[in-house]
N, C-alpha and C positions, 0 to 999 in steps of 0.2 A: 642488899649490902653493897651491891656496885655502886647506888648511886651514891653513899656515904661518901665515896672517896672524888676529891676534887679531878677536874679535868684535866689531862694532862700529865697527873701524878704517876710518875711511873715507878716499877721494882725491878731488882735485877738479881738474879743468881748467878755465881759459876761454881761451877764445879771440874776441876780438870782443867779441861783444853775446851768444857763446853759452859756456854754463858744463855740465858734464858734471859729478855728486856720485855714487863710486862707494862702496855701504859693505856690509860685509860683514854679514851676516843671521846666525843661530844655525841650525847646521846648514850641510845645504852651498850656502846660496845666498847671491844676492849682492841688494840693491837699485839700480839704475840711474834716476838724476832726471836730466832733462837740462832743461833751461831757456834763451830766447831773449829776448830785453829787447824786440824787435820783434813776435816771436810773440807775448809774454804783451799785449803793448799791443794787438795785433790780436784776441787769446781775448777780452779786458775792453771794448772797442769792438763787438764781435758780439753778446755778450752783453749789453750796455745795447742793443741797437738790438733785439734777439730779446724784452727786457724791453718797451720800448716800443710793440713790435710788439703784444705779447701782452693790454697794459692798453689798448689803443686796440681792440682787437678784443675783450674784454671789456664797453666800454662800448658798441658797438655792438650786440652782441646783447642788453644789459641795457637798452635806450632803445627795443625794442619792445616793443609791448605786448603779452601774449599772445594770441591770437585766440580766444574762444567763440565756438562755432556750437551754437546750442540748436535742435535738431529740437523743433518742436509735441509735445503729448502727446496719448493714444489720445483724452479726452475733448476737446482742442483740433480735433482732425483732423475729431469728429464734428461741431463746432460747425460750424467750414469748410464740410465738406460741407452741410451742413442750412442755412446760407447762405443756398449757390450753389442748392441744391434750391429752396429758397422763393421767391429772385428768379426762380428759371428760372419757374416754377411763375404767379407776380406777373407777370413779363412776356407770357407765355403766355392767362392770362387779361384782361389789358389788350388785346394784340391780337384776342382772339376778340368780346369787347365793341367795340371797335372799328371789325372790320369786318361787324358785326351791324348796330352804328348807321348804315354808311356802305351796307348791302346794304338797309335801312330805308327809308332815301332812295331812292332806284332803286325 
């Protein structure tokens, strides 16, 4: 019976708020639109709010800054340590003077 009907030839129903567009494809198919004046208002309301969603969450990860964490380098590491070496070294020798001068007394 499909092929009876010319190509292209389409029907339509509404009923409501809802419309059914039936048209005949080349070959043996058909295409089927169906459409709802409530649904399309509800698709167009989700999707601005999925829109707004999506720009609001854009600017939230663009308003941080990226974080660098720069690790020291090999000749940095050595300065550090040779520091901590010298004061240890500095502090070491003050106390030995120290209590040299105070075992003096005594």
């Amino acid at each position: 019976m499909l092929k009876q009907i010319p190509v292209g030839t389409g029907f339509s129903k509404r009923s409501g708020q809802a419309t059914v567009n039936v048209i005949r494809m080349p070959g043996d198919s058909i295409e089927v639109i169906a459409t709802c004046d409530s649904l399309a208002r509800q698709v167009i309301l989700l999707s601005e709010e999925l829109t707004r969603i999506r720009n609001e969450t854009q600017e939230e990860v663009e308003e941080l800054p990226p974080e660098v964490i720069k690790e020291p380098t090999g000749f940095q590491w050595f300065q550090i340590w040779a520091g901590r070496v010298t004061l240890l070294i500095i502090i070491l020798t003050l106390l030995k003077r120290y209590l040299k001068h105070r075992a003096a007394k005594l």
